[in-house]
N, C-alpha and C positions, 0 to 999 in steps of 0.2 A: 656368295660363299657361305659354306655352313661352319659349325667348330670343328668339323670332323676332317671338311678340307684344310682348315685352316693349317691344322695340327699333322696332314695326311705326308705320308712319306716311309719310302720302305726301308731305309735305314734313321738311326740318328741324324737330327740336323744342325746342323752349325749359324746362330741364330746370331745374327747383330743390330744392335739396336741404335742408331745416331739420334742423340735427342738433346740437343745444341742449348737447347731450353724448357725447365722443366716449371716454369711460371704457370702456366696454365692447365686450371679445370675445367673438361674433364679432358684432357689429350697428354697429361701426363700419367693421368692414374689408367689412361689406355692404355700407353706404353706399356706398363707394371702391370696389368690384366692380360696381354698379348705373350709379356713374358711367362707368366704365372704358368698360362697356357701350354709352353712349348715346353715348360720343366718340369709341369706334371706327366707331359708324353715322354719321359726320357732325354732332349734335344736340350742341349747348350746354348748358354747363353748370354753376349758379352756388350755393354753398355760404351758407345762412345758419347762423350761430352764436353761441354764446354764452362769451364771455373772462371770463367775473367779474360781467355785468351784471344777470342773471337775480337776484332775490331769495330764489329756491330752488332747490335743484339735488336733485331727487332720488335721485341718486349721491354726493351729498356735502352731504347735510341739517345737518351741523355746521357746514357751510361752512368746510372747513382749509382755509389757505391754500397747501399742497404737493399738495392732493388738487386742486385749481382749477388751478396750476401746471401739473402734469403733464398733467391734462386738453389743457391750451392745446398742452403740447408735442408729446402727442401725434396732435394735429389738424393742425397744423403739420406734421410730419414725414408723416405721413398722405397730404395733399393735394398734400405735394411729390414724392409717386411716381405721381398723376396725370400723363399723358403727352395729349394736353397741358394748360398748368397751366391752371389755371381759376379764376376770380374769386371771394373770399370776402370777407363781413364781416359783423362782426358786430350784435347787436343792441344797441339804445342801453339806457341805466340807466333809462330812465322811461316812464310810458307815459302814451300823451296824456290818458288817462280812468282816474279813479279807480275801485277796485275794492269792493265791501264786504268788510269783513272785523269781526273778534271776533262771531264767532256762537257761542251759548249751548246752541242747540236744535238738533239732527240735522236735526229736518222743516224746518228754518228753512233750513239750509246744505244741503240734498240740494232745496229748489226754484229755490234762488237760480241764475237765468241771465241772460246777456247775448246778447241777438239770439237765436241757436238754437244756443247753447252752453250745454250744463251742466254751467256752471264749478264749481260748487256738488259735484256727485258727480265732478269731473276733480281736486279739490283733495283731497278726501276721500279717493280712491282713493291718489293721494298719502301720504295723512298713513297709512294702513290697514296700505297695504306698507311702508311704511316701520319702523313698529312692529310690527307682524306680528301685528296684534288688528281683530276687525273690530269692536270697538265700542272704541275710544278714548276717552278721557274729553277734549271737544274744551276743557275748562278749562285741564287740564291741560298737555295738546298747542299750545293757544292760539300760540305763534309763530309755532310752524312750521305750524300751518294754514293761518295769515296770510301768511307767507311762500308758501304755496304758492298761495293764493288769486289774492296778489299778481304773479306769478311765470305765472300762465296768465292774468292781464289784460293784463300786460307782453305776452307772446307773441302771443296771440288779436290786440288793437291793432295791432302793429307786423307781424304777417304780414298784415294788412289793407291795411295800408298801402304792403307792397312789391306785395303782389298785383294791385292798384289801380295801382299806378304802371308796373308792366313787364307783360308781355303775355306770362307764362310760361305752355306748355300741361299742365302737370304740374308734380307735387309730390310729394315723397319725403319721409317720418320713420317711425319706429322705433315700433311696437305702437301709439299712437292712446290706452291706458289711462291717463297719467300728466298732471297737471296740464295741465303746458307742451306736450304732445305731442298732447294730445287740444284743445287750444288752436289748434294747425297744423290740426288735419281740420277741425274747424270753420268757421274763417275761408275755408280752401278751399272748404265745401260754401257758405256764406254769398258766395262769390265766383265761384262756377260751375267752380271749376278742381280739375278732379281728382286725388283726393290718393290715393296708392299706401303701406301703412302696411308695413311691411316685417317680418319675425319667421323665425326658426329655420323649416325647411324638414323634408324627415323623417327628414332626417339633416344630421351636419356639413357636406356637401357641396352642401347645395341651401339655399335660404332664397326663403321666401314671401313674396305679396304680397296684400294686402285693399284692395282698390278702392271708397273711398270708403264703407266702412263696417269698425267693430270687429272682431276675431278674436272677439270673443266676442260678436257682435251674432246672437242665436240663430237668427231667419228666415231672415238671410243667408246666414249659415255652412251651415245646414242645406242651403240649395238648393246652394250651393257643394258640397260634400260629395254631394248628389243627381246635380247634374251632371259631376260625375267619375267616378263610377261608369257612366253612361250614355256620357260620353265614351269610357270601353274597352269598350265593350260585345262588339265584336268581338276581344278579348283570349281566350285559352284559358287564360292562367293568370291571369287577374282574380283569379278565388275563391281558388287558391294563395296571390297572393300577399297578398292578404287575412288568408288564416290563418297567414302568416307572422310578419306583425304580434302577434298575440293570442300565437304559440307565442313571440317575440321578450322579451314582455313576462313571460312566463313563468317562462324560461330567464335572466332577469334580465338581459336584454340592453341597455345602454346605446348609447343614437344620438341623443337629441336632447335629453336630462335625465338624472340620477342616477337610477339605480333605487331605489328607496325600497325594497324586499324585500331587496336582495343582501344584509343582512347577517342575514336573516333564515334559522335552521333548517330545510331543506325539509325537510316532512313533518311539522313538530309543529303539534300541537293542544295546547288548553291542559288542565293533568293534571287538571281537574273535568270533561272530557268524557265525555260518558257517550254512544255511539250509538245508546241506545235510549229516549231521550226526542228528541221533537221539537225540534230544534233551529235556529233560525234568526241568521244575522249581521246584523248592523248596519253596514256601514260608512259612517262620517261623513268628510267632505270636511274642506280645511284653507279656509274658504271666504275669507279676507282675501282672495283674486283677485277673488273674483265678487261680492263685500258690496257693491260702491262701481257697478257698471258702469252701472246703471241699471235700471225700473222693472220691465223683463222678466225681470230674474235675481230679482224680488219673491219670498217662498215662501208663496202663497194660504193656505197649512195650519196651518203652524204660526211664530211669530217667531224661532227659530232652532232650532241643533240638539238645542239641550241642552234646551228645553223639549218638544221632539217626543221624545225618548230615552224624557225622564221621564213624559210623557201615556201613550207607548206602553208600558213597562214598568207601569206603575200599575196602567192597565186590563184589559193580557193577565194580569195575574196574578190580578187579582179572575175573569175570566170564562177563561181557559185557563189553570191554573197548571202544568198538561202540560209546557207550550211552554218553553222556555227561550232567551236570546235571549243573542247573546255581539257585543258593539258592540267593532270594530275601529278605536280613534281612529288615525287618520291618522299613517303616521308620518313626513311633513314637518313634522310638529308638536314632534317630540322635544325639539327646542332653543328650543322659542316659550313663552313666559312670559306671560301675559295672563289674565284671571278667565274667560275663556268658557273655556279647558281645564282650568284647574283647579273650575270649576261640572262639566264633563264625567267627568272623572276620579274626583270626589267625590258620583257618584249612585250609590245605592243601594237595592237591589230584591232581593227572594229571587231572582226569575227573570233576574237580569242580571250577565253576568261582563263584566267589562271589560279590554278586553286594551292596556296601555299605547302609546304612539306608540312608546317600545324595547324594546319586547317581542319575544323572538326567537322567535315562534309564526308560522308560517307562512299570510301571506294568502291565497295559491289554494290550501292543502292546507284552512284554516278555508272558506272559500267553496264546496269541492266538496263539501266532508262536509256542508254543512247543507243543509237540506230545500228553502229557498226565501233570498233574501238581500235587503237591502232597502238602498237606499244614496238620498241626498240629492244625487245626480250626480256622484258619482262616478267613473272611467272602468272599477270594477271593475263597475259596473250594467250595462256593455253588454260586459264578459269575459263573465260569466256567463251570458250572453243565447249566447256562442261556443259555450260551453262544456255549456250544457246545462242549468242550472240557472234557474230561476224567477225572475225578478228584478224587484221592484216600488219603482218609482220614487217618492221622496215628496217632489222639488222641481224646478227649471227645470235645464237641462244640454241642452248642443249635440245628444246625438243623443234628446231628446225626443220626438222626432215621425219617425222613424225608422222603427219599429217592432222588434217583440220582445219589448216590454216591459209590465207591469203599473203604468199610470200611476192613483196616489189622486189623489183629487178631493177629499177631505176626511179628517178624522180619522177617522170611520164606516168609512170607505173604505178606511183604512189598515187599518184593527183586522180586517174582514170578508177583505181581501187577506191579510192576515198567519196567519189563524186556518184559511181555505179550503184543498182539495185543492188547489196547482196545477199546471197540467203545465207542461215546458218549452214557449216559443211557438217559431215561426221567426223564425231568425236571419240572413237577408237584411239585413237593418238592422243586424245589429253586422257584416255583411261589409263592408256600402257605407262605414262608420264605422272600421273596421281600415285598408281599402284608399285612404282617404285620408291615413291619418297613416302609411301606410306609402310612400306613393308620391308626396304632393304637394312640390309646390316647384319652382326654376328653380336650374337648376348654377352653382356659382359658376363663374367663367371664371379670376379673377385671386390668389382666398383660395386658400389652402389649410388645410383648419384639420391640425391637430395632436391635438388635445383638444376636448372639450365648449368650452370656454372659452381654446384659445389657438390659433394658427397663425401663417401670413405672410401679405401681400399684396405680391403680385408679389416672389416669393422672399425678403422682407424681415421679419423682426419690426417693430412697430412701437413703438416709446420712446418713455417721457414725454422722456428726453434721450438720443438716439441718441449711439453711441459717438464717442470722437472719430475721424477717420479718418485715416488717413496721408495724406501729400502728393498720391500716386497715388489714394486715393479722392475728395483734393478735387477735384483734377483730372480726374478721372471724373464725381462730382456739377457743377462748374460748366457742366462739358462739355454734359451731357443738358441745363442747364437752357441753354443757351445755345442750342442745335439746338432747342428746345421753343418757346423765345422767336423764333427766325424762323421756325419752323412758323405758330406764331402769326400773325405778320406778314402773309403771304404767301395765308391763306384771305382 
């Protein structure tokens, strides 16, 4: 999408913006950039929020009351650099319909919906990141489940009932994966009005949009991805800047996340390497993103990582004890405390080295040294597909269907993939999949970031409690808001 579609439309638009929480940079000074947008074009624009009333926040799952505060403040100070200002309120404490909650059972809480919301894997997801385990113990967890359960019935209800009552042509909120957030797409897709989910862009300077489906909803994504690549078709540095991406990623280059490598030794392997045994990697994903999303992130093969690890070390070593296999755990994991990495950590195999989430052993120097690599969807599955190396897929992931890759179909499948000659495939599909995440998004106009996570909007930092200002700032602030207030008047 460019700013031209962004903004495209042959009347005025009726813009609303659901932004349940305005903690975080840069996806609240998006917000405020996307509106900025639609009210230089003429198009209206109206702020739902949440002060305190929401039952869960998941920015602030202890619920402090300084963390809630400053939220408020910063939403406030926020929408008063809106030019001009624009109408907000928030959402009320209750919601007309009660919700279920205390679930015992996963399959219980992952079918549970209301209309063609599943609230059920929206609260989960919740509860997942939040703890940074994708199996949660929901006994344990129990409040704050309930809180979040609670918290996307509240939301889901009451954006029903605004949507219902105003006659907006669009709808703006943040990623779509989180309780209260995936609560807004819903009620929009339940209401015919479409909902624009907003995320990081492919760099600090751009930030993305998903029309009326998930960043991580695979069919979509994928054609999205399909159709950018065909969008530049008549581009001469397509492929360049394609492999700009993959060398980016390399080079440990930071643009839209922390590099998980940088602190990593280039060029080491770990010292039991031997290059003259077959050797093949493992890399496992940090999957707490993808656990909760819904039925298509399913993995047909096996129930999770740690059970596929252990099947698949078991067996190559009873029928290839040649092989040796070296599982690269994730190192967004380093700091995550939970039984699935300590179960991962704690498997043992003659034929398996395991190389910890802080291990300073080098992921693309481990990757090009082995034979063939195998990963759970991972985005080093589709480096190696760049880069030359044999890469067999063994769960769901965005460039699935792509091509380039060795996708199992069963465990049989796995072991025959893993044991087989195999060549590198063509890499057209990690190109189309590079030159997305290196080129997609729409410029901010108004943000400026600074950082992964900080900047200005419209030259400004933005405070939970803006400074105080001299006589001559008030007098400048009353000033604009005074000029803003007959702007107002006068359309």
């Amino acid at each position: 999408m460019t700013p031209k579609q962004l903004i495209s439309g042959s009347r005025p638009l009726k813009i609303a913006v659901f932004s349940p929480s305005a903690t975080l940079t840069p996806h609240f000074p998006t917000e405020l950039d996307i509106a900025q947008q639609h009210l230089d074009a003429g198009h209206s624009v109206e702020f739902f929020h949440c002060t305190g009333q929401l039952k869960n926040c998941d920015h602030n799952p202890d619920r402090s009351p300084q963390l809630c505060s400053d939220c408020v403040g910063r939403r406030q100070m926020g929408l008063e650099l809106l030019s001009p200002q624009v109408p907000h309120s928030s959402f009320s404490g209750e919601s007309r319909t009660q919700v279920s909650i205390d679930f015992d059972c996963l399959e219980n809480l992952l079918a549970y919906k209301i209309d063609n919301f599943d609230i059920g894997f929206a609260a989960y997801s919740s509860l997942v990141s939040n703890c940074r385990d994708p199996e949660p113990n929901l006994i344990q967890h129990r409040e704050q489940l309930n809180r979040s359960l609670q918290s996307a019935g509240q939301t889901y209800y009451q954006t029903l009932d605004i949507l219902s009552q105003r006659s907006f042509d669009r709808a703006y909120t943040f990623n779509g994966r989180f309780a209260a957030l995936r609560a807004v797409l819903r009620a929009c897709q339940k209401s015919g009005v479409d909902c624009y989910l907003h995320e990081r862009g492919c760099d600090p300077q751009h930030f993305d949009l998903f029309k009326n489906e998930l960043l991580h909803d695979i069919q979509s994504t994928e054609q999205i991805i399909l159709d950018h690549w065909e969008s530049a078709n008549d581009r001469p540095d397509r492929e360049t800047i394609a492999s700009s991406w993959f060398q980016d990623r390399l080079d440990r280059v930071e643009k839209v996340w922390h590099s998980f490598v940088k602190n990593q030794e280039q060029g080491r392997l770990p010292d039991t390497w031997n290059p003259s045994q077959r050797n093949i990697g493992i890399f496992c994903s940090s999957d707490d993103e993808f656990v909760a999303i819904g039925e298509a992130w399913k993995n047909e093969i096996y129930p999770n990582q740690v059970t596929a690890i252990h099947r698949i070390a078991d067996d190559l070593h009873k029928s290839n004890p040649e092989i040796q296999l070296y599982l690269r755990v994730h190192p967004n994991l380093a700091s995550v405390d939970n039984e699935r990495k300590t179960s991962m950590l704690s498997l043992q195999s003659p034929n398996l080295t395991i190389i910890a989430p802080d291990a300073d052993i080098d992921t693309y120097k481990l990757m090009k040294s082995c034979e063939k690599i195998a990963t759970f969807g991972s985005s080093v599955g589709s480096e190696a597909v760049y880069w030359g190396i044999p890469s067999v897929l063994l769960g769901p992931c965005l460039y699935q269907g792509l091509g380039g890759i060795y996708r199992a179909n069963s465990h049989e499948d796995t072991l025959n993939l893993l044991t087989s000659s195999l060549q590198p495939q063509e890499k057209t599909g990690a190109l189309k999949y590079g030159f997305w995440f290196q080129t997609r998004g729409i410029p901010h106009q108004y943000y400026t970031p600074t950082g992964l996570f900080d900047g200005q909007f419209k030259g400004q930092t933005i405070y939970a409690k803006p400074p105080k200002l001299s006589p001559w700032g008030r007098l400048k602030k009353n000033t604009r808001r005074i000029l803003s207030s007959r702007s107002q008047s006068q359309e």
